[in-house]
PDB file of N, H, CA, C and O in Angstrom:
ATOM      1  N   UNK A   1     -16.767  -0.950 -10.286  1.00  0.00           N
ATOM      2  CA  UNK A   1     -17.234  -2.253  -9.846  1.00  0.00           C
ATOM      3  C   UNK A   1     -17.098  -2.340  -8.332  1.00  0.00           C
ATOM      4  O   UNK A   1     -16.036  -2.078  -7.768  1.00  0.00           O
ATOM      5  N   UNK A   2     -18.421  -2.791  -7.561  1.00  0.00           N
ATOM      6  H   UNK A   2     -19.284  -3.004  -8.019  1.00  0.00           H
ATOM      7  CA  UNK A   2     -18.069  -3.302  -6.408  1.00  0.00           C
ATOM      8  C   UNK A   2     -17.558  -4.214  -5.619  1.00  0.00           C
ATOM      9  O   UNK A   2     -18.276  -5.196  -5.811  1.00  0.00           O
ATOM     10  N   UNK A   3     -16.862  -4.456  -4.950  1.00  0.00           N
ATOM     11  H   UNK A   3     -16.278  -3.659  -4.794  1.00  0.00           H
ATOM     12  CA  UNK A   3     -16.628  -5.869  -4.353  1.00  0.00           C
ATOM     13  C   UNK A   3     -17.679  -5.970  -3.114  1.00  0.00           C
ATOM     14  O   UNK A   3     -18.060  -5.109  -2.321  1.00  0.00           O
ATOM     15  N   UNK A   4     -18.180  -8.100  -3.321  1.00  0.00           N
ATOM     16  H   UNK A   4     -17.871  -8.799  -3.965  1.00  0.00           H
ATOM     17  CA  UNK A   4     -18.388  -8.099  -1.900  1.00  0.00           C
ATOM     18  C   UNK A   4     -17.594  -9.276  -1.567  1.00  0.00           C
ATOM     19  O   UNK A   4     -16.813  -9.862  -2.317  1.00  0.00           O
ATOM     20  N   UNK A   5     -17.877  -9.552  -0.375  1.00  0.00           N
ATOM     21  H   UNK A   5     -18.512  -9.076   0.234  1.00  0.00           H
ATOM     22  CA  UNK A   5     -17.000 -10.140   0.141  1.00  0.00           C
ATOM     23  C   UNK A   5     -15.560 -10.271   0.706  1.00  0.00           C
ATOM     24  O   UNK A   5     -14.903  -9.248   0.899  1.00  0.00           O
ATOM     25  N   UNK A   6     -15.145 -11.265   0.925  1.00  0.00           N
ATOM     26  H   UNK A   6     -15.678 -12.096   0.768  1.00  0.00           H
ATOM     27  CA  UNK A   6     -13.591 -10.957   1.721  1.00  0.00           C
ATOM     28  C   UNK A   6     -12.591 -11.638   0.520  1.00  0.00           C
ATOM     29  O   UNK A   6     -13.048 -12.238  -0.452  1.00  0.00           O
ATOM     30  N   UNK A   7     -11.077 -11.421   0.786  1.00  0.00           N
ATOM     31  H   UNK A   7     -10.705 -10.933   1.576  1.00  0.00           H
ATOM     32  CA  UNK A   7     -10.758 -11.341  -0.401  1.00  0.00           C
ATOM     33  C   UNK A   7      -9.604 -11.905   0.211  1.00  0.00           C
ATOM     34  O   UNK A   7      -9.552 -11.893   1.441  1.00  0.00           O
ATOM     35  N   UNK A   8      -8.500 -12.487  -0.565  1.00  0.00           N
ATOM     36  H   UNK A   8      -8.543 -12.496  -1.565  1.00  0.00           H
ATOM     37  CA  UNK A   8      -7.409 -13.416   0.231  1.00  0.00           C
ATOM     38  C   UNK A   8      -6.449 -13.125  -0.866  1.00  0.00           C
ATOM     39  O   UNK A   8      -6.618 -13.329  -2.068  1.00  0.00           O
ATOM     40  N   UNK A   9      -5.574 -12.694  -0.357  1.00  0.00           N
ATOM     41  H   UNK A   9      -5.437 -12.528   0.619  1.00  0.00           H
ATOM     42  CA  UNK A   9      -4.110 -12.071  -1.257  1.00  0.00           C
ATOM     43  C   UNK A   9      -2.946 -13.027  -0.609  1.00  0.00           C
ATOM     44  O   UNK A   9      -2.790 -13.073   0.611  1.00  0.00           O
ATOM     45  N   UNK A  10      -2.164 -13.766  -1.492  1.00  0.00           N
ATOM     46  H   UNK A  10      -2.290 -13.729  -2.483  1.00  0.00           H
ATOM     47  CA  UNK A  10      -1.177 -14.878  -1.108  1.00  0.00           C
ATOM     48  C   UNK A  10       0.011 -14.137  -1.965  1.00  0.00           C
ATOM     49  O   UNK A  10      -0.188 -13.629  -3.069  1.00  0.00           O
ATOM     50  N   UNK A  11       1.211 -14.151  -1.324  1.00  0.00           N
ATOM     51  H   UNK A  11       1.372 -14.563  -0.427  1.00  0.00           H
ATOM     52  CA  UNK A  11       2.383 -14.176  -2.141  1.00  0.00           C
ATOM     53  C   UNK A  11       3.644 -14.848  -1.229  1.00  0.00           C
ATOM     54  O   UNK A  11       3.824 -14.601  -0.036  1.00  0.00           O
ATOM     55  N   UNK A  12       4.209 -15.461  -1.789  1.00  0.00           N
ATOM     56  H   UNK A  12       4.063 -15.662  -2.758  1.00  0.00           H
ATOM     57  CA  UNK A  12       5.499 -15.888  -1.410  1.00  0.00           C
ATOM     58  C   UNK A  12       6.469 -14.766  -0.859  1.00  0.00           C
ATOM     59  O   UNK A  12       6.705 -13.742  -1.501  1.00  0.00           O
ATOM     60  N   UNK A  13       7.113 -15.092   0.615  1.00  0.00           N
ATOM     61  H   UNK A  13       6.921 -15.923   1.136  1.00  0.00           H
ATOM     62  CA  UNK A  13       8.045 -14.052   0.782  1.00  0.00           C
ATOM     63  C   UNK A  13       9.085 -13.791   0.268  1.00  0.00           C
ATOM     64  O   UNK A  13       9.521 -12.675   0.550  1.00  0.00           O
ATOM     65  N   UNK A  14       9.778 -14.502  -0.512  1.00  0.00           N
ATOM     66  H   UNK A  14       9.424 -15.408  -0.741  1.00  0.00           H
ATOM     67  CA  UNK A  14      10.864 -13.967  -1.661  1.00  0.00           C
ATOM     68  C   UNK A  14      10.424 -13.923  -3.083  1.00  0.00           C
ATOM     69  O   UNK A  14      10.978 -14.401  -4.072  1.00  0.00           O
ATOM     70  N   UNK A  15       9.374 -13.287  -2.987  1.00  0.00           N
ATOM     71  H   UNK A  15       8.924 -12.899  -2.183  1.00  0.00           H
ATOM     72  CA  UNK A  15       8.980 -12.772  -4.593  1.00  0.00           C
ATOM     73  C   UNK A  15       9.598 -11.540  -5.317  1.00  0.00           C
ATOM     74  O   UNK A  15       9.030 -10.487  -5.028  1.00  0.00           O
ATOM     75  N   UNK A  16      10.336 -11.464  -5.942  1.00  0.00           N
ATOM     76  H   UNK A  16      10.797 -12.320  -6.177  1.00  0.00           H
ATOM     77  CA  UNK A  16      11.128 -10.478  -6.344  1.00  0.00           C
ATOM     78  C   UNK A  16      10.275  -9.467  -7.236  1.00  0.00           C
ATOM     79  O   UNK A  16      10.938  -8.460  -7.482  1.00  0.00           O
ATOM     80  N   UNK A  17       9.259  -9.450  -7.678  1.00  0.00           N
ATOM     81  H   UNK A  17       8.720 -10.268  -7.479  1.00  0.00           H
ATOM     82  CA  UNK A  17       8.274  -8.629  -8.218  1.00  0.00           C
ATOM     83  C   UNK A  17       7.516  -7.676  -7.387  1.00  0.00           C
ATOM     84  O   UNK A  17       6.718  -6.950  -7.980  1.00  0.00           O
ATOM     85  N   UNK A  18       7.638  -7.560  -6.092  1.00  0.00           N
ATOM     86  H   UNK A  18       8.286  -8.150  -5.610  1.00  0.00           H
ATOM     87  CA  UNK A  18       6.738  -6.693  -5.224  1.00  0.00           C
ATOM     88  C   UNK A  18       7.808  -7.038  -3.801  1.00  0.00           C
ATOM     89  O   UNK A  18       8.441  -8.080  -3.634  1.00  0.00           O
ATOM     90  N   UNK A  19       7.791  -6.306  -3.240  1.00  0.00           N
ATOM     91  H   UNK A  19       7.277  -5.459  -3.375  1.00  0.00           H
ATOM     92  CA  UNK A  19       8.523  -6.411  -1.837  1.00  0.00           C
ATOM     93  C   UNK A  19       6.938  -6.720  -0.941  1.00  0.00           C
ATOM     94  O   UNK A  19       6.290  -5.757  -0.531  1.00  0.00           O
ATOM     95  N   UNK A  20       6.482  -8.076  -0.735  1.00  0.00           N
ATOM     96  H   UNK A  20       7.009  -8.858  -1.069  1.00  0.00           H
ATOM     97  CA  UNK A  20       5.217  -8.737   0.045  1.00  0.00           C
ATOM     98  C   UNK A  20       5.712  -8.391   1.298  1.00  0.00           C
ATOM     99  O   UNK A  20       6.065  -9.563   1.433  1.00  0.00           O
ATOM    100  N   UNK A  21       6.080  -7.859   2.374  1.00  0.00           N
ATOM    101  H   UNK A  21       5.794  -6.908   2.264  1.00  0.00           H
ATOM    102  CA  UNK A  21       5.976  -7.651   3.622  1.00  0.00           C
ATOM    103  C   UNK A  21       4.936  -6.281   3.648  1.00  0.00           C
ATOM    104  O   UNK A  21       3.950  -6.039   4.344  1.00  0.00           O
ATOM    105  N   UNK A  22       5.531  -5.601   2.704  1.00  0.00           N
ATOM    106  H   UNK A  22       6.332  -5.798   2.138  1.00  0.00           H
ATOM    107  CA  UNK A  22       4.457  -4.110   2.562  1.00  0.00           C
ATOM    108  C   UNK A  22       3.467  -4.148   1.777  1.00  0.00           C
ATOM    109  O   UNK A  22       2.469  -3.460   1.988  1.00  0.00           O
ATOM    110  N   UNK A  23       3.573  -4.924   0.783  1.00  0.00           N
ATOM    111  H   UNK A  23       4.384  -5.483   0.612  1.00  0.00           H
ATOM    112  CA  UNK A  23       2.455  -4.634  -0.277  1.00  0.00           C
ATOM    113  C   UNK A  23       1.099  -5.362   0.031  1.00  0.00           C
ATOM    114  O   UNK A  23      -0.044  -4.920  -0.093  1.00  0.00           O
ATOM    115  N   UNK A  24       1.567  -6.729   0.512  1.00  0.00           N
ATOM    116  H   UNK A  24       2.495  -7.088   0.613  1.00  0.00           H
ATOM    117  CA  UNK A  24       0.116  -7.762   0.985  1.00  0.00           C
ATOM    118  C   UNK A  24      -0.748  -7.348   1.740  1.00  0.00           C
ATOM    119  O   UNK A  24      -1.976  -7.429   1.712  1.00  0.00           O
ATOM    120  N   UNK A  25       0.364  -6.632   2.826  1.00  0.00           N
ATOM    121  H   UNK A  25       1.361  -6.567   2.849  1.00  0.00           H
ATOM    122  CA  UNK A  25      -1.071  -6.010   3.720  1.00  0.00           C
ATOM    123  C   UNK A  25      -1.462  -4.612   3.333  1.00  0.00           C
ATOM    124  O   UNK A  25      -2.627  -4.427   3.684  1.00  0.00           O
ATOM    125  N   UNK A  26      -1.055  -3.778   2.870  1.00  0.00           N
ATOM    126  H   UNK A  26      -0.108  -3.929   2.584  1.00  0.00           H
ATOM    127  CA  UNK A  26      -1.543  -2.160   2.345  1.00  0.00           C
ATOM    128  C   UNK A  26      -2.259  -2.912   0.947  1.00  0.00           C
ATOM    129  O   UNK A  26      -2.321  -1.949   0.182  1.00  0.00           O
ATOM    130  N   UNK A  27      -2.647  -3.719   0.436  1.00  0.00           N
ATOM    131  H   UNK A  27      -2.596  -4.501   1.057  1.00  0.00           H
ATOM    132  CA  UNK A  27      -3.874  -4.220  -0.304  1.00  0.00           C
ATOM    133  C   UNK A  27      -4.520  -4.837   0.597  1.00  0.00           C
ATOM    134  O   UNK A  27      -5.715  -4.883   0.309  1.00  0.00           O
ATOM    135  N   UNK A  28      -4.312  -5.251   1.401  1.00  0.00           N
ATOM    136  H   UNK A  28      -3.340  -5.214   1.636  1.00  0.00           H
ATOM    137  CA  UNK A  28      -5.330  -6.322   2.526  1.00  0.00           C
ATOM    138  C   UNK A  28      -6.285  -5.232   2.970  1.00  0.00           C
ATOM    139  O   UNK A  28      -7.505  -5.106   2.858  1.00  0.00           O
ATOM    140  N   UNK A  29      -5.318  -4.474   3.519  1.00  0.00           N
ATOM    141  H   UNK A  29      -4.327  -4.576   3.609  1.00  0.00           H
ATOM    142  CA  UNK A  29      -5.949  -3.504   4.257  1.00  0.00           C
ATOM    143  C   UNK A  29      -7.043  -2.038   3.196  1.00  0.00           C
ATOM    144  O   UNK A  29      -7.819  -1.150   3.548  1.00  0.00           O
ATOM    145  N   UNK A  30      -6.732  -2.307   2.433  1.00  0.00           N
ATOM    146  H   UNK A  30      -6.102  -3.029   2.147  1.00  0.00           H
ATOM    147  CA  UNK A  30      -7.562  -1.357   1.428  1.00  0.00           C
ATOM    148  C   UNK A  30      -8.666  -1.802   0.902  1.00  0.00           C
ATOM    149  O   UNK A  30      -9.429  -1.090   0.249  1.00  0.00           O
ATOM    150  N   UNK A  31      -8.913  -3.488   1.235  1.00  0.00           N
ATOM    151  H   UNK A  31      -8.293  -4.066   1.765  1.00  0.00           H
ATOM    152  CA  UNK A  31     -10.027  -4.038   0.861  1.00  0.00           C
ATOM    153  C   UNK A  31     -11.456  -3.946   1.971  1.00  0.00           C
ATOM    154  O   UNK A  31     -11.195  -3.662   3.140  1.00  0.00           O
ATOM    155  N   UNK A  32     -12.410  -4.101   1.727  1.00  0.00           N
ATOM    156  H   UNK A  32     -12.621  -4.332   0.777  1.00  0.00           H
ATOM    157  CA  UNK A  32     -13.314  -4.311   2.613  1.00  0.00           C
ATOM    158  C   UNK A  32     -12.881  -6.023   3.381  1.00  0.00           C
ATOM    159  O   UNK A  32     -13.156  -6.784   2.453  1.00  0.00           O
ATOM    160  N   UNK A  33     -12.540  -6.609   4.168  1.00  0.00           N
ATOM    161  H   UNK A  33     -12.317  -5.990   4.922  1.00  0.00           H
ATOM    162  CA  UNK A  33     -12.546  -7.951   5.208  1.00  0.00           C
ATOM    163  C   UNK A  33     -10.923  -8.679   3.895  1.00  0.00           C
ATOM    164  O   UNK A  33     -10.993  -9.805   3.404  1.00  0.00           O
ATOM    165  N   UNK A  34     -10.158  -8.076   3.725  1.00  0.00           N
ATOM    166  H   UNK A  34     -10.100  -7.161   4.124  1.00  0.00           H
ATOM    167  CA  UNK A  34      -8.775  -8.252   2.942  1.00  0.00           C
ATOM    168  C   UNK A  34      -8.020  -8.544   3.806  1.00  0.00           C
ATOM    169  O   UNK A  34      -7.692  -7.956   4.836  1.00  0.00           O
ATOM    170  N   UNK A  35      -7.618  -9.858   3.204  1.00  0.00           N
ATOM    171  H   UNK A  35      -7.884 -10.335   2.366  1.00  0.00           H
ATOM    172  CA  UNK A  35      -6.671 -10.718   4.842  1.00  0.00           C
ATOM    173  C   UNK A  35      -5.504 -11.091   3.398  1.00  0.00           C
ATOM    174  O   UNK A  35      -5.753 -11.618   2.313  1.00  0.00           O
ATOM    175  N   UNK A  36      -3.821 -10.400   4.136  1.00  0.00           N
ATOM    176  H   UNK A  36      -3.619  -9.972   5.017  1.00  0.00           H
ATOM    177  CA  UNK A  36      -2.988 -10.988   3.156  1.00  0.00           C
ATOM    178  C   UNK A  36      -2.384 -12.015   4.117  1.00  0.00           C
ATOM    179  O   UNK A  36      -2.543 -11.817   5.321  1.00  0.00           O
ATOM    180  N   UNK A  37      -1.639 -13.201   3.663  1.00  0.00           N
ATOM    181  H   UNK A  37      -1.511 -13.362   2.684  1.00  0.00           H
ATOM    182  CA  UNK A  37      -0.973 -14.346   3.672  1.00  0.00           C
ATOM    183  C   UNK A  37       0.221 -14.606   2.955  1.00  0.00           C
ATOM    184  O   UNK A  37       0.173 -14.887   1.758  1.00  0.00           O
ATOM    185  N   UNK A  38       1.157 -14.545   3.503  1.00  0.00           N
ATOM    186  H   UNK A  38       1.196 -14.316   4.476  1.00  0.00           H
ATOM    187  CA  UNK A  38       2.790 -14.632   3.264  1.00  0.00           C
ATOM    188  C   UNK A  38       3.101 -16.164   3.473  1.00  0.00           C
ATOM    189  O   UNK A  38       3.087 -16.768   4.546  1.00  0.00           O
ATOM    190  N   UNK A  39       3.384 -16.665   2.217  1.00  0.00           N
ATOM    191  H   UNK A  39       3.395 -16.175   1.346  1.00  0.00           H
ATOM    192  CA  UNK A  39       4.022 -17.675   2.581  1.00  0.00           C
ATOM    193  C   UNK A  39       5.719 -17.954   2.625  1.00  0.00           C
ATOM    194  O   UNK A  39       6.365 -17.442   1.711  1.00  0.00           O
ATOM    195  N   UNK A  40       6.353 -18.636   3.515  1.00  0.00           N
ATOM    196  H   UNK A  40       5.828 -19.052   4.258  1.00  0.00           H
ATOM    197  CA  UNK A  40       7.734 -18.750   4.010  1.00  0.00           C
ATOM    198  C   UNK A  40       8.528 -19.258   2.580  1.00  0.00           C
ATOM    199  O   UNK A  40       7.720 -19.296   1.651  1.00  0.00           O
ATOM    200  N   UNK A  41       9.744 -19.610   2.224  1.00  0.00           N
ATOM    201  H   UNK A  41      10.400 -19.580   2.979  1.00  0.00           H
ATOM    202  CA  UNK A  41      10.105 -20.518   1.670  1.00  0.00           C
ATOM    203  C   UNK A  41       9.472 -20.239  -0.232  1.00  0.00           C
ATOM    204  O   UNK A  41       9.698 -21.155  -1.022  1.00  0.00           O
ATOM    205  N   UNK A  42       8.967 -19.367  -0.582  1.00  0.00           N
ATOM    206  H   UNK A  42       8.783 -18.622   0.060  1.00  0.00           H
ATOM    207  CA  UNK A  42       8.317 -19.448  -1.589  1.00  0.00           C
ATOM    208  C   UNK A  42       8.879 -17.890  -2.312  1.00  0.00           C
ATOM    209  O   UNK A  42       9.285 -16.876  -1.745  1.00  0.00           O
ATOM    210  N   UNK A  43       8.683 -18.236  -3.981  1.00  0.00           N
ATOM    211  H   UNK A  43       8.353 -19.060  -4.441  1.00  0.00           H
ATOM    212  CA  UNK A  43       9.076 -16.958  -4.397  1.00  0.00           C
ATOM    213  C   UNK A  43       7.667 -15.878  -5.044  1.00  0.00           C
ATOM    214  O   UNK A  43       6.787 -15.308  -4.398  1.00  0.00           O
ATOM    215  N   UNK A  44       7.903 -15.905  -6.491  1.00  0.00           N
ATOM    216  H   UNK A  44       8.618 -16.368  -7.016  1.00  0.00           H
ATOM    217  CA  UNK A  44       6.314 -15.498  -7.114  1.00  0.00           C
ATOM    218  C   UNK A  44       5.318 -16.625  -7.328  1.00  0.00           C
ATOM    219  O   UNK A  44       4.102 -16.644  -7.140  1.00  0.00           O
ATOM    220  N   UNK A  45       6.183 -17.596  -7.785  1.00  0.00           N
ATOM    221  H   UNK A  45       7.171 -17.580  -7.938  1.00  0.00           H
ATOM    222  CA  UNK A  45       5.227 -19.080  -8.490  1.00  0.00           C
ATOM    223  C   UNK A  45       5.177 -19.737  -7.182  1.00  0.00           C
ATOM    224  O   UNK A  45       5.564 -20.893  -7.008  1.00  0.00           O
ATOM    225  N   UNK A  46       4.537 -18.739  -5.967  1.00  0.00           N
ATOM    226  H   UNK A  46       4.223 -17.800  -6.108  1.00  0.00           H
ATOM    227  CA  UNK A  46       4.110 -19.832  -4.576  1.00  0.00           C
ATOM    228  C   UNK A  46       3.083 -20.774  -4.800  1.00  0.00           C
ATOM    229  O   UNK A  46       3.223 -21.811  -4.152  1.00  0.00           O
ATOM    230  N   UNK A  47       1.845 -20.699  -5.712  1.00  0.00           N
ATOM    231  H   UNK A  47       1.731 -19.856  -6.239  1.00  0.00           H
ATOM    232  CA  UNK A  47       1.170 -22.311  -5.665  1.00  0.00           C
ATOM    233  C   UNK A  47       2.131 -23.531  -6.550  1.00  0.00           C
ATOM    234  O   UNK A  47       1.609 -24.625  -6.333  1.00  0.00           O
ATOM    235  N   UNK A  48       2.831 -23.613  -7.074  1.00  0.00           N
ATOM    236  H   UNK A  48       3.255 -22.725  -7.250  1.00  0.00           H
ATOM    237  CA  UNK A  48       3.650 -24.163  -7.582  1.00  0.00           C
ATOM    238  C   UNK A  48       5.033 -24.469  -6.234  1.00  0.00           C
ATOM    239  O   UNK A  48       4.764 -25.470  -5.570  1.00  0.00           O
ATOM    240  N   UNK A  49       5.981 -23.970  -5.930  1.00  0.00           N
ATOM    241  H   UNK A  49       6.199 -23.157  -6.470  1.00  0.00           H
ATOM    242  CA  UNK A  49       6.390 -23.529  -4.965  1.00  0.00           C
ATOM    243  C   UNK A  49       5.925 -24.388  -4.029  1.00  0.00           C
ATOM    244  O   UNK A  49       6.502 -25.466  -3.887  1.00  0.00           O
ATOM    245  N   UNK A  50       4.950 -24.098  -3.336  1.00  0.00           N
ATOM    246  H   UNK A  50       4.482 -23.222  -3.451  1.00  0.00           H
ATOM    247  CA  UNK A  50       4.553 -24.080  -1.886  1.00  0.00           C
ATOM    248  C   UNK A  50       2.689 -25.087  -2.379  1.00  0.00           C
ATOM    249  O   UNK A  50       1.602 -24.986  -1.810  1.00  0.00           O
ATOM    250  N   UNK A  51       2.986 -25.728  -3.298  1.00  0.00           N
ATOM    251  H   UNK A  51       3.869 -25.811  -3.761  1.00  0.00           H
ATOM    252  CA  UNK A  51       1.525 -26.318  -3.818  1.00  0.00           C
ATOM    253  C   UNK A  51       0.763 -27.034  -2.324  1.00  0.00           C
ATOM    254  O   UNK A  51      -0.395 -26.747  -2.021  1.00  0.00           O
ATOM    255  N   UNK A  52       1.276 -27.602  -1.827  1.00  0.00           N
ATOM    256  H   UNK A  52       2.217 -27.835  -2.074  1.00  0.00           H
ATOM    257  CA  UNK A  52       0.511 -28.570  -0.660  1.00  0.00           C
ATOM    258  C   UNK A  52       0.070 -27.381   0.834  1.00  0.00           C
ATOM    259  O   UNK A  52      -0.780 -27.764   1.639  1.00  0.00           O
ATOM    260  N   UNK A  53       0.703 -26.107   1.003  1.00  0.00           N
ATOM    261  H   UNK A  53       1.393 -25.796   0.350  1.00  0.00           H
ATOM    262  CA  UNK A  53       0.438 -25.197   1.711  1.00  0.00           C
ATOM    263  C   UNK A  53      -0.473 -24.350   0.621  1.00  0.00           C
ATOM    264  O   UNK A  53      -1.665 -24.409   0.924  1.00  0.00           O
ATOM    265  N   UNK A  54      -0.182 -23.491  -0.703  1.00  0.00           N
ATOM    266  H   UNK A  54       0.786 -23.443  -0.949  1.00  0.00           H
ATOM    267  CA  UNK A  54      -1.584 -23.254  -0.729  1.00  0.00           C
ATOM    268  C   UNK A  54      -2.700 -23.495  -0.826  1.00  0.00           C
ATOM    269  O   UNK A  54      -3.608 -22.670  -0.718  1.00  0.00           O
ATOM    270  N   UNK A  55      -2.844 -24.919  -1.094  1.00  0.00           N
ATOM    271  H   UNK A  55      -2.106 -25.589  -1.181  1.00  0.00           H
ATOM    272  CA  UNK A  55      -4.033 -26.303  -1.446  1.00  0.00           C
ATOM    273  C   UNK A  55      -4.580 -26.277  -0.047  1.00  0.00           C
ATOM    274  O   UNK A  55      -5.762 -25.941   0.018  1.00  0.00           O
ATOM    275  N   UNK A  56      -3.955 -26.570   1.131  1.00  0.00           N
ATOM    276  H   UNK A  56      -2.995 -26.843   1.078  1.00  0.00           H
ATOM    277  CA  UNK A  56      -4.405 -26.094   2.287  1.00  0.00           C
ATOM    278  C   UNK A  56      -5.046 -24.823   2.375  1.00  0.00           C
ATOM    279  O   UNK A  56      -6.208 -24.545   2.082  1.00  0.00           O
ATOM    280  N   UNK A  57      -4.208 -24.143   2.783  1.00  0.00           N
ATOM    281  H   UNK A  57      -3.264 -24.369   3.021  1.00  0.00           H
ATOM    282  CA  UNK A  57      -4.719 -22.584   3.039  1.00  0.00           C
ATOM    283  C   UNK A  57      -6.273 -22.264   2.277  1.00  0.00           C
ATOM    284  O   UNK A  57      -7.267 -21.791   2.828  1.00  0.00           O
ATOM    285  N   UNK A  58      -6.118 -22.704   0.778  1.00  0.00           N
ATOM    286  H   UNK A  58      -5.311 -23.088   0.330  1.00  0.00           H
ATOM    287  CA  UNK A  58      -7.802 -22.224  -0.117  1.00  0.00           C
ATOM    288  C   UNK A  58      -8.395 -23.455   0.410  1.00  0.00           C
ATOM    289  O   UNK A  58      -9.540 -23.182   0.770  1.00  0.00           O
ATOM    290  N   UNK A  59      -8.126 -24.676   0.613  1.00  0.00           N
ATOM    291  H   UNK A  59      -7.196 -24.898   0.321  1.00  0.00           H
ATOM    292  CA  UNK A  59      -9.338 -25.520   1.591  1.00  0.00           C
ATOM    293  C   UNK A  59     -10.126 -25.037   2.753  1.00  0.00           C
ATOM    294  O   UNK A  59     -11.257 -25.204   3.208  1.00  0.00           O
ATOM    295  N   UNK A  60      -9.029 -24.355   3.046  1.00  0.00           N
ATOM    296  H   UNK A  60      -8.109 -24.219   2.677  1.00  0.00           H
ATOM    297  CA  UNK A  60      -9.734 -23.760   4.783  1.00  0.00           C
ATOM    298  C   UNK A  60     -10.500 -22.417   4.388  1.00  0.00           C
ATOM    299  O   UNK A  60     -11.418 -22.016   5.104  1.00  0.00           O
ATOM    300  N   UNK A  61     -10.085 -21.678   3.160  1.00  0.00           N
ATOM    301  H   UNK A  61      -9.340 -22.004   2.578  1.00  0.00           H
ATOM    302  CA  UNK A  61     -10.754 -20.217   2.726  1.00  0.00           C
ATOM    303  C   UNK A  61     -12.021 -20.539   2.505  1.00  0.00           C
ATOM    304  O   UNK A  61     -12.969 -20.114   3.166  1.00  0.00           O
ATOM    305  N   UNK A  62     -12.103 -21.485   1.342  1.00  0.00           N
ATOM    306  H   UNK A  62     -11.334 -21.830   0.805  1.00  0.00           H
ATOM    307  CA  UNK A  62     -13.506 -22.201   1.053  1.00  0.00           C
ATOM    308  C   UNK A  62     -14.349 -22.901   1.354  1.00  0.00           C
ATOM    309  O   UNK A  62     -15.339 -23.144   0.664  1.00  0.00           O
ATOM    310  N   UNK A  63     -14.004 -23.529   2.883  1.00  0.00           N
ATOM    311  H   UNK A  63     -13.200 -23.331   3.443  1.00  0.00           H
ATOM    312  CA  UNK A  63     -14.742 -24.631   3.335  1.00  0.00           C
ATOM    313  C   UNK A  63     -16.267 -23.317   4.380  1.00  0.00           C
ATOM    314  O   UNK A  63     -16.077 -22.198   4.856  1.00  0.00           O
ATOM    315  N   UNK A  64     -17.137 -23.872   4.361  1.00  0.00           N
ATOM    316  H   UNK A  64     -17.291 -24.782   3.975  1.00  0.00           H
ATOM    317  CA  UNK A  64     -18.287 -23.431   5.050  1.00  0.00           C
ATOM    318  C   UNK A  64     -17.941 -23.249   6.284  1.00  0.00           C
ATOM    319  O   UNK A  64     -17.592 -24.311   6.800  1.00  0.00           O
ATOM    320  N   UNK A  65     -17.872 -22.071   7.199  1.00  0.00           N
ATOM    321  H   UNK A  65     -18.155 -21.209   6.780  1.00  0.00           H
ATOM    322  CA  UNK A  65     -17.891 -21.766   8.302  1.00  0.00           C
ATOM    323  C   UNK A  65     -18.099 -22.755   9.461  1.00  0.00           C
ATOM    324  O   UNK A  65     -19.219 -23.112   9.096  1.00  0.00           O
ATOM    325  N   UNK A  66     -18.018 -23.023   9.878  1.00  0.00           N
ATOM    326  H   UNK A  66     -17.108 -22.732  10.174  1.00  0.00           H
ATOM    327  CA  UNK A  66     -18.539 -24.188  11.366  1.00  0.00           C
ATOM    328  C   UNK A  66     -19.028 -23.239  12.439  1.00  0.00           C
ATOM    329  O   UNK A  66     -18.388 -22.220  12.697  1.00  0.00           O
ATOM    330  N   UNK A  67     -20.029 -23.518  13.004  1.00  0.00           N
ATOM    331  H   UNK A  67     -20.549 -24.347  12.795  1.00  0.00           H
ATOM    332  CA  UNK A  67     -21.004 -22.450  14.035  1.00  0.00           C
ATOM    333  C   UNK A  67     -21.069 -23.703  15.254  1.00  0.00           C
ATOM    334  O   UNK A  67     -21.365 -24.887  15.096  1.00  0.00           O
ATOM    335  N   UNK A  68     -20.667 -22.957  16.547  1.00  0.00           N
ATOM    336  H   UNK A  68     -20.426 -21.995  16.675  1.00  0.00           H
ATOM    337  CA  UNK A  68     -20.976 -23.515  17.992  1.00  0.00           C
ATOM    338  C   UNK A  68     -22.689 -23.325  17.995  1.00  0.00           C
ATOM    339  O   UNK A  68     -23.288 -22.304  17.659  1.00  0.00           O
ATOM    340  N   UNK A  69     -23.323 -24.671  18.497  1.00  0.00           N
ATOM    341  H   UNK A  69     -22.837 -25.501  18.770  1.00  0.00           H
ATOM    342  CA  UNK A  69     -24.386 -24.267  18.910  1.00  0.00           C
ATOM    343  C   UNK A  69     -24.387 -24.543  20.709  1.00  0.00           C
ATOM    344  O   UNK A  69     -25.363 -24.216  21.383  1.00  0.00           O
TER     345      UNK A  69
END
């Protein structure tokens, strides 16, 4: 399967299931436009956790680009 597009990998920095300082970005980086995002203060259950920062963060992922004319 191909991917298109850009791709947004979130994990909490005290997630005890993956050590996220290394893993978010060596998947970020293996993606085609793969941007990882660490959030502070958060463990695995970061939208729960950290709900009003990732509710942000996917507002701004999903909102339509804004262009200078």
């Amino acid at each position: 399967m191909q991917r298109s597009g850009p791709s947004l990998l979130v994990w909490g920095a005290h997630d005890v299931t993956a050590d996220p300082e290394v893993i978010g970005p060596a998947l970020a980086n293996s993606l085609p436009d793969g941007v990882a995002q660490l959030i502070d203060g958060a463990g695995h259950w970061v939208q729960y956790e950290r709900a009003d920062e990732i509710n942000a963060l996917l507002l701004g992922w999903f909102s339509p680009p804004t262009h200078c004319l």
